[in-house]
N, C-alpha and C positions, 0 to 999 in steps of 0.2 A: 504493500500500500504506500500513498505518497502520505508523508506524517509531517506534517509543519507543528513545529516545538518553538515556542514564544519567550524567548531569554536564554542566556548565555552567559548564566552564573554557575557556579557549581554545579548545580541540581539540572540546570537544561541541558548543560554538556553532557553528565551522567545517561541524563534518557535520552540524546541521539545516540550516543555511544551503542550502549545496549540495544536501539532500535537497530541499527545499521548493523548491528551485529545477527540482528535478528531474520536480516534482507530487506529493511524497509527502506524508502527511499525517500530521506529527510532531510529537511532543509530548516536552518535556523535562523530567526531573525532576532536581532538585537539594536537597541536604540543604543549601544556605545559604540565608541569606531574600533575598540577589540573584545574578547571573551574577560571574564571575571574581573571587570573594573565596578565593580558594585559593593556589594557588600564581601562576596569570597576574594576581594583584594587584600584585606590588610586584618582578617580573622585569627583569632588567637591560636588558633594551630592545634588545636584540641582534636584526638580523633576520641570522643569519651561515650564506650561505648559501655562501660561498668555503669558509669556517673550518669546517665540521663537521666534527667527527673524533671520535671514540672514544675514550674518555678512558683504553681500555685498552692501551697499545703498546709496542714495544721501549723497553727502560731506563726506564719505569716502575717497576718494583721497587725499584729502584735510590734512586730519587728520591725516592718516596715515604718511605724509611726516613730521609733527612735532611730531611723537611718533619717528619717527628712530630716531630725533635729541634730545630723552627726556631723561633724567640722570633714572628714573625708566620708560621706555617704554614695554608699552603691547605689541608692536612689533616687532620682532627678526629678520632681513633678513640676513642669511649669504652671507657675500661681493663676494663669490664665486659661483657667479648666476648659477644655472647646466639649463636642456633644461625643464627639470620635471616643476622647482619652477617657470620659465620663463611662460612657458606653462600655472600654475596655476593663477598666478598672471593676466595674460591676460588675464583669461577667470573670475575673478572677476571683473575686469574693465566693462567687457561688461557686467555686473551684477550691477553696480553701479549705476541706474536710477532708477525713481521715480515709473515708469510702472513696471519692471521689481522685485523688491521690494516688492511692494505690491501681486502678483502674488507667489513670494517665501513665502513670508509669511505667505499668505492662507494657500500652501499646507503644510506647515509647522503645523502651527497650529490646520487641519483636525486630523494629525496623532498623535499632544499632548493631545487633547482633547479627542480623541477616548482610548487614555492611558491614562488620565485620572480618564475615566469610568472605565476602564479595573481592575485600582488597587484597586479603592474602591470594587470590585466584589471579589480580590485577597483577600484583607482583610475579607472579609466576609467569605470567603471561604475556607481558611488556618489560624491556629491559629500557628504563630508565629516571634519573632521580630525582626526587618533590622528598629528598633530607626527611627522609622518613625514623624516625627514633621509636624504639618500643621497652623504652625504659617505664612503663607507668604512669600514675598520676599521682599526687600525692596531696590529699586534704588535709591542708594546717590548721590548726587549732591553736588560735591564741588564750583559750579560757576554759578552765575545767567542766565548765557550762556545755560547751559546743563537744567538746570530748566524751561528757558523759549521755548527749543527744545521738551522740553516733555511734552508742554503743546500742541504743534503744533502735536504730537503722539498722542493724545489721540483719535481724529476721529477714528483712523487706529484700537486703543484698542475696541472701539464703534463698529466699523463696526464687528469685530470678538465675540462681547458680552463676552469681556474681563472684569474679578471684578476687581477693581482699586480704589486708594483714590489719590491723589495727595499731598504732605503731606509738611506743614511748616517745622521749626525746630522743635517744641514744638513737633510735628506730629509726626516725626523721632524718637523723644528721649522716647513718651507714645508706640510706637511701639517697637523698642531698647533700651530701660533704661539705658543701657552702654553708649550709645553714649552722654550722659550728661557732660561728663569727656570733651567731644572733641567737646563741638558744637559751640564752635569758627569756625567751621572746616567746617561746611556743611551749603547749602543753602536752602535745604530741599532734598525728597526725592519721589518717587513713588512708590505704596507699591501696590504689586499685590498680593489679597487677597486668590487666591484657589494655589496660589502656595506652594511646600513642601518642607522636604527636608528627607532624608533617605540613609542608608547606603547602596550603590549600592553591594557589595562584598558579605555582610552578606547577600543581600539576595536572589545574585547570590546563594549561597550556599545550602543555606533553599532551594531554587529550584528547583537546583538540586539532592536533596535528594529523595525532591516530583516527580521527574522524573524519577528518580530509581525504586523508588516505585509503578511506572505505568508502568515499564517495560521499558525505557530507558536507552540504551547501551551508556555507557561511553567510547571511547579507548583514552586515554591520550598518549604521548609521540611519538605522528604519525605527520610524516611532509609528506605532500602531495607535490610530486614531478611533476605530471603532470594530467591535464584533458583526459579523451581519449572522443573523440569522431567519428562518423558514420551516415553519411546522417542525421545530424542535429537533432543527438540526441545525448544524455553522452552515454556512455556505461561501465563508470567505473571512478574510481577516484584512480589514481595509488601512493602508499606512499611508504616509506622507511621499512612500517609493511606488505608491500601486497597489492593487488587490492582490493576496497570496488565496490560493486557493489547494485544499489537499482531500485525500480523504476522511483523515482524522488528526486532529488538532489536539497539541499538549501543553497546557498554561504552566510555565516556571517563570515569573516573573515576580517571585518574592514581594516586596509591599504593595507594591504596584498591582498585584494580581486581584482585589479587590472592588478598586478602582475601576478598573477595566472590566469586571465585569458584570459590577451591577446593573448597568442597564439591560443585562440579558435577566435580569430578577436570581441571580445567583449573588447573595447576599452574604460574603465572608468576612467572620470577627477578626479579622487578621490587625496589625497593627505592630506601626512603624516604631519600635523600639531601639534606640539610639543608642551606638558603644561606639565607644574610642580605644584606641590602641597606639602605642608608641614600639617605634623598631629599631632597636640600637646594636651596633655591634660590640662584641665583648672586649675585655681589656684582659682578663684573666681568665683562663680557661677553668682554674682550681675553682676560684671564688667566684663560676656563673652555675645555673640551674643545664643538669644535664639531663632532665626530661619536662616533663610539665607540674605547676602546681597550684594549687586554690586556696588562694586565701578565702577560708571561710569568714571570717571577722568583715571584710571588704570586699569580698566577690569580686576580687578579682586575678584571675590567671597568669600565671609567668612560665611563656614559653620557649624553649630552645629549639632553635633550625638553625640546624649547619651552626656556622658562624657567629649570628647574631642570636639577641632575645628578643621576642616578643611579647611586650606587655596589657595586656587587652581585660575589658571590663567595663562595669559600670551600665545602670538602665535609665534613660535620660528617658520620661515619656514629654515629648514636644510637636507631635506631629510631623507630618513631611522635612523638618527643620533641620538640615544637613549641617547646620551653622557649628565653629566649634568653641567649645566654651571653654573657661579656664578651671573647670571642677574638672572634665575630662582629663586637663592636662595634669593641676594638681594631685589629682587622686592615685592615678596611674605611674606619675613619678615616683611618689610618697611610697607606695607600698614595694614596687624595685628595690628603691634603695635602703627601704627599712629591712627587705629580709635577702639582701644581696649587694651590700653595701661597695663591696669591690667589684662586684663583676663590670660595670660601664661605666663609662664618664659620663657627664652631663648630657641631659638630652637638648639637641636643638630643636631651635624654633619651630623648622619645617618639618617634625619627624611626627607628628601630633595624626592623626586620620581619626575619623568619624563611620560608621556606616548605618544603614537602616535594619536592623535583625527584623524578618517577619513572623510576630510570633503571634500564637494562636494563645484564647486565653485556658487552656488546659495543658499546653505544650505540644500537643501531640499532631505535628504536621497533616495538612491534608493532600491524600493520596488518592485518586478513584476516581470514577465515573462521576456524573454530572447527568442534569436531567436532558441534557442536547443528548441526542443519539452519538456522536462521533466526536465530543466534547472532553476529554480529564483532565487533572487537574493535579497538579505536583509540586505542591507550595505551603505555605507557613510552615518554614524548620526551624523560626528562632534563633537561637544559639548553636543550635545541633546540626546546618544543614551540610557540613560540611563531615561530620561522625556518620549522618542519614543520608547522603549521595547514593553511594552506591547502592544500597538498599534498593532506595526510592525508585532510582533508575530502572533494577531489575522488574521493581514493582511494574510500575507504569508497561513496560513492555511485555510483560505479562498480559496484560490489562488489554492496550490496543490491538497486541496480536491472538486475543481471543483465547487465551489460555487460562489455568489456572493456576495463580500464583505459590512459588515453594512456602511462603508462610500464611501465618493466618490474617487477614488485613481487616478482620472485622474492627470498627471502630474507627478507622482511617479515613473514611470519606469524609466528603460535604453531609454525608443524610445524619450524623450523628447530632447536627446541632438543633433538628428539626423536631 
């Protein structure tokens, strides 16, 4: 079939990839003038396939009210509430239970784990490098509080046959060696052992080369201005370059994908969640981070690729507002050099990036059919989209080429929120 796939971030590259792999004859349009300039540009490099979870859960509420009141807060809410962030904020609240939690998590986890498998097959099967590390993940705990909460998590890791250690100090610093410098500072930490970390962009890139190469129509610089549709089916997808026309159509267009398609009456809670990230290269090999790690306290992640660190974090809710603030930048700083004090020198001005996470307010991306006949839909991954790729991708072609998918996807579509 001819399959036009709408985006050209992580996630769209994934499902041509696998479409074409599959014989389909796919073409991708993108409003930037190359692949992963969006939000899979400057991602914390997490492949965290232990760690997915829902960012909506018990005593969230709670915490949330003393992060707005906290000098480095992981959470942004601009004071000028619009109906969008109103809207999204409600529909985390109903998301905040113990039942409800556990259920996001699941399906959460189906789709990291099934990406998972996906990349170890990738690696097998393409020889080249996106600085892939599979040193783990490791959640710091700066308070007996957060240590003794993730001890009460561990059932939850249990139930999903999650690999885990639960780690003292001593644990922390034989895992991160750097952290020796700072371990006044920590209470221990949880170290989830199949997680990765890898350069999301580079291997956006790499992929899409491999997709060229199977016959994959790139058109960069296409802003798709409207859906058309006809007795509940596409019939075209009208841009500012001309009508694309296909057999089946696959929306990856992360925040944007909302947008775009409510006038077809497909009404997605998605929303434009704001992180920033700083990327500096290392000064000391000893005294930098030689996989990934979470600051639980600040939510926020410190990444090693190759060379450099990657520091990323922080939920800014502001709407479409790509603008970049100096919480972003303080925050981000702050937490580098408070538990990695030697590994880089100062960061400069221009190293500061922004992107839009599209997240859903349960977590749990939407995968699946749509009420169009010839319509899916492979978007809202949040934080994860870059862990849930491959997955996703397998999903999706599963999906349009008529089959039936290796896992379970109940829960994944649009109809869950109905």
């Amino acid at each position: 079939m001819k399959v036009l796939v709408a985006g050209s971030g992580i996630i769209g590259i994934t499902s041509a990839y696998y479409l074409a792999k599959s014989g389909h004859e796919v073409t991708v349009i993108e409003q930037e003038s190359e692949p992963a300039l969006g939000t899979s540009f400057a991602n914390a490099g997490q492949l965290s396939y232990g760690m997915s979870s829902p960012w909506a859960g018990p005593g969230i509420p709670i915490k949330a009210m003393k992060w707005l009141a906290a000098k480095y807060a992981p959470l942004i809410i601009n004071p000028k509430l619009t109906l969008l962030t109103l809207k999204f904020l409600f529909r985390i609240l109903k998301n905040c239970t113990a039942s409800r939690y556990e259920i996001n998590k699941s399906r959460m986890v189906r789709v990291s784990k099934y990406s998972q498998q996906a990349i170890v097959e990738m690696v097998q099967e393409h020889d080249f490098d996106f600085e892939l590390r599979s040193h783990g993940l490791l959640q710091v705990f700066r308070t007996q509080a957060q240590l003794d909460a993730a001890k009460k998590d561990m059932a939850v890791l249990d139930a999903y046959q999650v690999k885990y250690e639960l780690l003292d100090v001593e644990g922390c610093i034989k895992a991160e060696p750097a952290l020796v410098h700072v371990k006044d500072k920590i209470k221990g930490g949880l170290r989830y052992l199949e997680d990765q970390s890898a350069n999301c962009f580079l291997f956006a890139n790499h992929l899409t080369k491999i997709c060229k190469q199977m016959g994959v129509k790139f058109e960069f610089n296409v802003s798709i201005q409207q859906i058309n549709a006809k007795h509940k089916k596409i019939t075209s997808i009208q841009t500012d370059q001309g009508d694309y026309q296909a057999d089946k159509y696959v929306i990856a267009l992360g925040s944007q994908s909302a947008d775009i398609l409510a006038p077809l009456g497909i009404h997605l809670p998605i929303y434009p969640v704001k992180g920033y990230s700083i990327t500096l290269p290392i000064k000391n090999d000893a005294d930098a981070p030689q996989g990934t790690l979470m600051d639980e306290t600040y939510k926020v992640a410190i990444t090693r690729l190759g060379d450099i660190v990657r520091v990323a974090g922080i939920a800014e809710l502001t709407g479409y507002d790509k603008t970049l603030s100096d919480s972003g930048d303080r925050i981000t700083q702050f937490v580098l050099h408070d538990l990695f004090p030697k590994a880089t020198d100062q960061v400069p001005d221009d190293q500061l990036w922004a992107g839009l996470r599209p997240m859903t307010p349960d977590g749990t991306p939407i995968i699946g059919k749509t009420p169009y006949d010839n319509l899916l839909l492979n978007t809202g991954h949040g934080t994860l989209g870059w862990t849930m790729s491959l997955g996703s991708g397998k999903v999706i072609n599963s999906l349009v080429s008529e089959q039936t998918p290796e896992i379970d996807i109940e829960g994944l579509s649009m109809f869950r929120y109905q």
